[in-house]
N, C-alpha and C positions, 0 to 999 in steps of 0.2 A: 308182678306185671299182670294187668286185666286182661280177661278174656276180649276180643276182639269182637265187633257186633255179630260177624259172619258164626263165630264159634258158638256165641249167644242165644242164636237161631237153631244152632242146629243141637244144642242142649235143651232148648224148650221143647221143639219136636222129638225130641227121642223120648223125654219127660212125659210129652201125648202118648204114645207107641207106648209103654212101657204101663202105663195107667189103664189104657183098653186090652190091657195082654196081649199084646199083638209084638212080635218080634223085632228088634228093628236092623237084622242083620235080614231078617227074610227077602229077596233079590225085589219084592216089589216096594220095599222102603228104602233102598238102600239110600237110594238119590233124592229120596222125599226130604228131608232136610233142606237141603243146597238149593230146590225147585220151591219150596215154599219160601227159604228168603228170599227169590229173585221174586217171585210173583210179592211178598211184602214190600221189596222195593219198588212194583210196578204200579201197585196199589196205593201207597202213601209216600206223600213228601215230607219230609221235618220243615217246620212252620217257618224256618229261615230261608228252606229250599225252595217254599210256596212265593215268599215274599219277592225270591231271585228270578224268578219264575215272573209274578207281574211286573216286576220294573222293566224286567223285557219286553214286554209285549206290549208293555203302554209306552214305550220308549217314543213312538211311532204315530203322527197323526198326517192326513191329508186333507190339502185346501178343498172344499164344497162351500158351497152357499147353502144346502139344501136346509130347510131350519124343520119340516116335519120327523115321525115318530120312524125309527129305525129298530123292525124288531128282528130277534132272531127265535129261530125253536120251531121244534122241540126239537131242546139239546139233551140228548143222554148221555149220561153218568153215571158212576158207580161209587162208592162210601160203603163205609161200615157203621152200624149203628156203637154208640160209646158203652152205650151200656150191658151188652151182648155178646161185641166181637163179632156180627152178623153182618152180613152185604144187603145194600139198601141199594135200591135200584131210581136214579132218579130220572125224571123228564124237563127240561129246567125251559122257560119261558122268558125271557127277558128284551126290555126296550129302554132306549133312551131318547130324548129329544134333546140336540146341539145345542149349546149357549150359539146366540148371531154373529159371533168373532168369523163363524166359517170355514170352521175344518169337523173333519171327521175319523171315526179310526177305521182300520180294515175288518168286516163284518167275522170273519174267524178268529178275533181278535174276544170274541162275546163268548164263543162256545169254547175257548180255551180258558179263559175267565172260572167259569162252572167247575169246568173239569179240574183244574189247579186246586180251586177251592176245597173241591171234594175229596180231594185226595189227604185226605186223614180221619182221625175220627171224631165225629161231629154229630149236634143234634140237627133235625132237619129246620127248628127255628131259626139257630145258630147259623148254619149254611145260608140261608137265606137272606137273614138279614147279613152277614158277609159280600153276597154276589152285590147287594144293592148298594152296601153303601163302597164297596170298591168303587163300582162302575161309577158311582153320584161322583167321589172325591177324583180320581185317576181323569176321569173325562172334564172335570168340572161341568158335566151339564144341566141342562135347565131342570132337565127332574130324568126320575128313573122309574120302571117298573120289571117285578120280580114273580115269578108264580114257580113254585116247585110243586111236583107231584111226585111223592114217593111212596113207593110199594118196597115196605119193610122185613124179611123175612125172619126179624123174631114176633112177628105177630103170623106173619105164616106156616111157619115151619112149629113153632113152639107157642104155648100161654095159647093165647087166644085162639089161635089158627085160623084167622079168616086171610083164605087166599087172595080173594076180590078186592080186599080192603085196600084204599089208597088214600094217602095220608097229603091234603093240599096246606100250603101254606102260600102268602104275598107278602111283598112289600114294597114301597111305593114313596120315591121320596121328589122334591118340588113343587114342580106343577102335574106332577100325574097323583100329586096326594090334593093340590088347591085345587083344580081345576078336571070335577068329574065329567065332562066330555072327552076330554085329552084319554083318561085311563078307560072310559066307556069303548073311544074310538082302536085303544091299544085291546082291549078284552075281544072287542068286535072283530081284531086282527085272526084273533088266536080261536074263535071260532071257524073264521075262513077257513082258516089253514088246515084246521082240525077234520071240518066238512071234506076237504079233500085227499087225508089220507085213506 
């Protein structure tokens, strides 16, 4: 019979402990195991659990007429980088503009979007184009836009070590890719917004 995940966990962490010389009956590790898989499970979903996750949320649309740009952000988030095992700190920006059918979804509905997504380990191109073409297909709307900003901590903590550095990425699908007024007027959004934090 296999080790259980919970057991799995708490075999890699002693496998840590045991590699930095560090005790792991010592009363400050004792629970370090058990607190780091709960914090692994608070961190990441398995990609089926991600998926159970949007059919829920987009389950769900309300009647509007409204047919302009709906944005949200800045939504923060957290990820690990794939290549590292390192926490990546994101800022996530995103809009959409409604097909004229006339409904909408609930605006919390954007920022949990992000956050779902990110919960695994991913690159930050990867994440992004995920949030856009979610939002594009799930909404069917007229077009979409995406802007992440993350702040990496294996380029800060390690390698490189530039603390400052922030790492942007977009994407942009419909009319906010045909029609450069539409994503000029979404960018102009997120300046606003920006001026006032």
């Amino acid at each position: 019979m296999g080790l259980t995940v919970e057991q799995k966990f708490s075999s890699m962490m002693v496998t840590l402990l045991e590699y930095l010389e560090l005790n792991p009956e010592d009363p400050n590790f004792l629970d370090t195991p058990a607190r780091w898989e709960k914090m692994m499970r608070e961190l990441f979903l398995p990609i089926s659990k991600q998926k159970e996750e949007l059919d829920k949320i987009f389950s769900k649309s309300f009647p509007s007429q409204y047919e302009g740009i709906v944005a949200e952000g800045p939504i923060k988030c957290w990820s690990m980088c794939p290549h590292h095992f390192v926490t990546v700190q994101y800022v996530v920006w995103t809009a959409y503009m409604p097909e004229k059918e006339g409904s909408a979804i609930g605006i919390s509905k954007l920022a949990r979007c992000a956050d779902i997504l990110a919960r695994t380990l991913i690159l930050q191109e990867d994440y992004t184009k995920n949030i856009a073409d979610t939002l594009y297909k799930r909404l069917g709307a007229a077009g979409v836009g995406v802007l992440v900003e993350g702040r990496h901590m294996c380029i800060s903590s390690r390698g490189a070590k530039q603390d400052d550095a922030w790492t942007l990425t977009s994407e942009v699908r419909g009319v906010f890719r045909e029609k450069e007024s539409i994503k000029k007027e979404w960018m102009d959004m997120i300046q606003q917004t920006r001026s006032r934090m």
